[in-house]
Structures are given as C-alpha cells and as structure tokens.
C-alpha positions as a printed NumPy array, in Angstrom:
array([[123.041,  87.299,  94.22 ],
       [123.693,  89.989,  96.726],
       [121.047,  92.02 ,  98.071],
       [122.074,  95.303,  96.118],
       [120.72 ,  98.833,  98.334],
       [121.686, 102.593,  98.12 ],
       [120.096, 105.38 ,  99.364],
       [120.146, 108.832,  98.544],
       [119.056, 112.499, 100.476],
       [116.108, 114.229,  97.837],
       [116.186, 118.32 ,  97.952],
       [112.796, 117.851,  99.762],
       [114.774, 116.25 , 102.957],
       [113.313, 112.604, 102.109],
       [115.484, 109.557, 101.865],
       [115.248, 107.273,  98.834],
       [115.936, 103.833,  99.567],
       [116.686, 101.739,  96.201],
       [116.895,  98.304,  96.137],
       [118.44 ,  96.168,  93.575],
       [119.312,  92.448,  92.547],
       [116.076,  91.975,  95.532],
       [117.03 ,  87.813,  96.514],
       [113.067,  87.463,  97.005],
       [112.137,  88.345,  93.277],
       [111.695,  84.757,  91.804],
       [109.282,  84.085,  94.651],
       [107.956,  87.265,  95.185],
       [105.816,  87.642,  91.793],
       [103.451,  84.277,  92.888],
       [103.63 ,  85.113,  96.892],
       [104.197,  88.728,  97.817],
       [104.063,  88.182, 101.634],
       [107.899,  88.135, 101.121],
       [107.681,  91.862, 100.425],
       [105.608,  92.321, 103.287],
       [108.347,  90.296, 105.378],
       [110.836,  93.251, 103.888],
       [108.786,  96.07 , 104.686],
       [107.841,  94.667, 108.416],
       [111.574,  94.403, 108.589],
       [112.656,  98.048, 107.   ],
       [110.104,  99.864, 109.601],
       [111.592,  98.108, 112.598],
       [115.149,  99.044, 111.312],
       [114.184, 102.384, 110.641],
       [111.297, 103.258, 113.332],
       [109.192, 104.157, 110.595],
       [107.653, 102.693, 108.062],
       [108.629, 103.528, 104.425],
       [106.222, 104.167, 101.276],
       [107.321, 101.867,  98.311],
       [106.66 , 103.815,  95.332],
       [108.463, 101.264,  92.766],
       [108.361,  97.635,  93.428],
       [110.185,  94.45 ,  91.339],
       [107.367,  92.316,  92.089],
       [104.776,  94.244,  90.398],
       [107.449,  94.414,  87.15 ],
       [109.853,  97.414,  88.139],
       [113.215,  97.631,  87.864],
       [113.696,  97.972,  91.363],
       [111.884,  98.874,  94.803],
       [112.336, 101.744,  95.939],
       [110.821, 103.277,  99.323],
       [110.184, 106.769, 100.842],
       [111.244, 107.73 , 104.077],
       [110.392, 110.214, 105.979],
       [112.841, 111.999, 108.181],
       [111.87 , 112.537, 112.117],
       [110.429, 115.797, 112.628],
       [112.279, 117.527, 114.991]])
C-alpha cells in the first residue's frame, strides 16, 4: 500500500496535489490527528501550507490540497 501522489499545474497558476491509496485511511476516520500530522508535514515541505479541499477521511475518494504558488 504505497502512498499514491500526483500533482498537476491549474490554468489559474495553482498546484493540485492529489493523494491516493493515503496509508493513514483505516486510522484516520476514528483519529484524524493523522491528517493533521500530513498537513504539518506538507507545509514544512512546501513552505506553505496547503488548503485540502477533498479529504478520504471525511469519505472522498482522495485528498486533495491547494497550493498556492509564491508571489513573486
């Protein structure tokens, strides 16, 4: 069970970060501090932190996050 992520450019300059097959999902449902762990982790990778607009542990298909590019 690999943890399964693309991303893709939108026309609007955003990035949309999907996430699939998520290895926290059995847990996640009863104790969503794991998803918290995730997104803690995503805005140090990323210097940013992400909006999840779709979200596996709330019964989506996947999460998937906003990200904003860096102004420059």
């Amino acid at each position: 069970m690999g943890y399964m992520a693309r991303w893709e450019r939108r026309d609007d300059g955003d990035y949309w970060l999907h996430i699939a097959n998520c290895p926290y999902e059995q847990v996640a449902s009863q104790h969503d501090e794991v998803c918290t762990m995730d997104l803690r982790m995503l805005t140090h990778l990323l210097g940013r932190s992400p909006r999840r607009i779709s979200w596996t542990a709330r019964g989506d298909h996947q999460c998937i996050y906003v990200i904003h590019p860096p102004v420059e």
